[in-house]
C-alpha positions in Angstrom: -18.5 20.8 21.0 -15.2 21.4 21.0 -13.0 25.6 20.9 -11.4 25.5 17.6 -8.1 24.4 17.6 -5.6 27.5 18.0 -3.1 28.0 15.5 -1.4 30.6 13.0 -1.4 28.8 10.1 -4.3 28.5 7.9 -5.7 24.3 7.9 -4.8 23.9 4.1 -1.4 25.5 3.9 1.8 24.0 3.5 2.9 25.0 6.7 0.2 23.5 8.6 0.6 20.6 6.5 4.2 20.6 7.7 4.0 21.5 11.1 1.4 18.4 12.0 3.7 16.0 9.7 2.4 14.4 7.0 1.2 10.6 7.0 -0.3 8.3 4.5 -3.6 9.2 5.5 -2.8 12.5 4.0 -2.0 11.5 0.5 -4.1 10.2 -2.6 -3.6 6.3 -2.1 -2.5 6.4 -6.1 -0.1 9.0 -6.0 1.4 7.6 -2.7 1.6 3.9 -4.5 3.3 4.9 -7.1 5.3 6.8 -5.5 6.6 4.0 -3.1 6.5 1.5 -6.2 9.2 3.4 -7.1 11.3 3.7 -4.2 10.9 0.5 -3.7 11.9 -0.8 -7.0 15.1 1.9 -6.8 16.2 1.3 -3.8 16.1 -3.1 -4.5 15.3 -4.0 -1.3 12.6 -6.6 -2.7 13.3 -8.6 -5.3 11.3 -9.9 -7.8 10.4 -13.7 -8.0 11.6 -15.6 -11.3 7.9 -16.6 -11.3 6.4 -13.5 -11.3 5.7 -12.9 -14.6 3.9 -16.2 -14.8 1.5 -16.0 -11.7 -2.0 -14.8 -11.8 -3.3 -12.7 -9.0 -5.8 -13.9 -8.3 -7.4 -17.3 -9.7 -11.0 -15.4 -11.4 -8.6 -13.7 -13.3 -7.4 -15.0 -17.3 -4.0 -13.3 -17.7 -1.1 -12.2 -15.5 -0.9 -8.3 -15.3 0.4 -6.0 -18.1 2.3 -4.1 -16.1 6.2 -5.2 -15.8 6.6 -3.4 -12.3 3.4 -4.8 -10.7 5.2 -6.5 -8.4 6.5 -3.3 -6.9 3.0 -1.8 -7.2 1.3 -4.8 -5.1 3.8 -4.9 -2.6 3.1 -1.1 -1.9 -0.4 -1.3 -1.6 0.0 -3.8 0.6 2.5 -2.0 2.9 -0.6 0.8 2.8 -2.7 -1.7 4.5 -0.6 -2.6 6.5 -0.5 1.0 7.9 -4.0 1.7 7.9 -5.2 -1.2 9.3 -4.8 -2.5 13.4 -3.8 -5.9 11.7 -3.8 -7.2 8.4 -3.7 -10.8 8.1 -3.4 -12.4 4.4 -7.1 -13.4 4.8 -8.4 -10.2 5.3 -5.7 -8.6 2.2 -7.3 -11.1 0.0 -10.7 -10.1 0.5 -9.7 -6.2 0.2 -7.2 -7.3 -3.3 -10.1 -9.4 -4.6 -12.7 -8.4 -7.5 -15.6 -9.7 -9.3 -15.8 -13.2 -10.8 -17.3 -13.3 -13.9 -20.0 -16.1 -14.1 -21.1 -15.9 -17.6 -24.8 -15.4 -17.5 -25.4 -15.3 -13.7 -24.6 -12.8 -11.7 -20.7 -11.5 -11.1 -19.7 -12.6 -7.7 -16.6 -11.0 -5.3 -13.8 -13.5 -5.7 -10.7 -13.8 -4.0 -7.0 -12.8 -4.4 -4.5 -15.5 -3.6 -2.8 -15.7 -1.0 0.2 -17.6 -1.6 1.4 -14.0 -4.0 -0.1 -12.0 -0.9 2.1 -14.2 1.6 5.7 -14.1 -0.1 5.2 -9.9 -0.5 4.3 -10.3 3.3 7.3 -12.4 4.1 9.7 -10.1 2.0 8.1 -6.7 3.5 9.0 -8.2 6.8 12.9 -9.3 5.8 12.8 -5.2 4.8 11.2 -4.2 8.9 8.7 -2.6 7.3 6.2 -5.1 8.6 6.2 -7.5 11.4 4.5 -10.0 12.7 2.2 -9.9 15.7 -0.8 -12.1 17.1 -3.1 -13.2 14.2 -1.6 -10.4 11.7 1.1 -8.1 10.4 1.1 -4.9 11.6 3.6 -1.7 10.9 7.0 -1.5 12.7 8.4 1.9 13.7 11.1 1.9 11.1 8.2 1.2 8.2 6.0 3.8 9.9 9.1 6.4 9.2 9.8 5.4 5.7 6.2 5.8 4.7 5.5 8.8 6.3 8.7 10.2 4.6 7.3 9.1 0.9 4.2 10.7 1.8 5.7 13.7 2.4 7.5 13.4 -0.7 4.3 13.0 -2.9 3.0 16.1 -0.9 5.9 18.5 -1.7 5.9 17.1 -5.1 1.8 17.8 -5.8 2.5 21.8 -4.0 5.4 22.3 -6.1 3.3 21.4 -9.2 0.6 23.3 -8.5 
């Protein structure tokens, strides 16, 4: 067993919070989403596709999503993956972006995303340097280790100043 850490602020204050630096493992993976959705969609860096609102995301699914700016929304999810993962390849991101097939009166099955939408956010994270590629993978760069850290300290200082 460890001595307890030794320090003057208490664990859950805002100072401690501050003091260690907030990351993305820190935050509510909704609240940081949407949060980065939104820088993301401000700031322009990724552009959407003309074919976007066309595309399905995944071929078990009937329609394309509701939502205009899910675009934005899938392409910070995946940058979260990106960071919480060693390496995320578009194999493994279609698995974890995947949901249940509907078979009618047998049993639902786990069904794929697709990959080629999973690929071109990918490609268009790394023309950002939030991502890179390395080995068999993406993994985070330095620069998009610093921007998300910095959004989830955002979404921190905006749920304490709520509260």
């Amino acid at each position: 067993s460890r001595p307890p850490r030794a320090t003057h602020f208490r664990e859950d204050s805002v100072q401690a919070k501050m003091a260690r630096g907030v990351t993305v493992k820190d935050v509510p993976a909704h609240d940081f989403i949407v949060a980065y959705a939104a820088f993301l969609k401000k700031s322009g860096k990724i552009q959407i596709p003309e074919w976007a609102d066309l595309v399905k995301t995944a071929p078990h699914k009937e329609l394309s999503p509701l939502d205009k700016d899910w675009y934005y929304v899938r392409a910070a999810a995946i940058a979260r993956q990106v960071y919480l993962r060693k390496t995320a390849g578009v194999g493994g991101l279609r698995e974890h972006f995947g949901s249940r097939k509907r078979c009618g009166v047998a049993r639902n099955k786990h069904a794929i995303s697709s990959g080629g939408l999973l690929r071109k956010i990918l490609q268009q994270l790394e023309s950002i340097d939030v991502v890179k590629t390395a080995g068999k993978g993406r993994v985070i760069t330095q620069q998009g280790q610093r921007d998300l850290d910095r959004i989830a300290g955002t979404v921190v200082a905006a749920t304490e100043a709520s509260e």
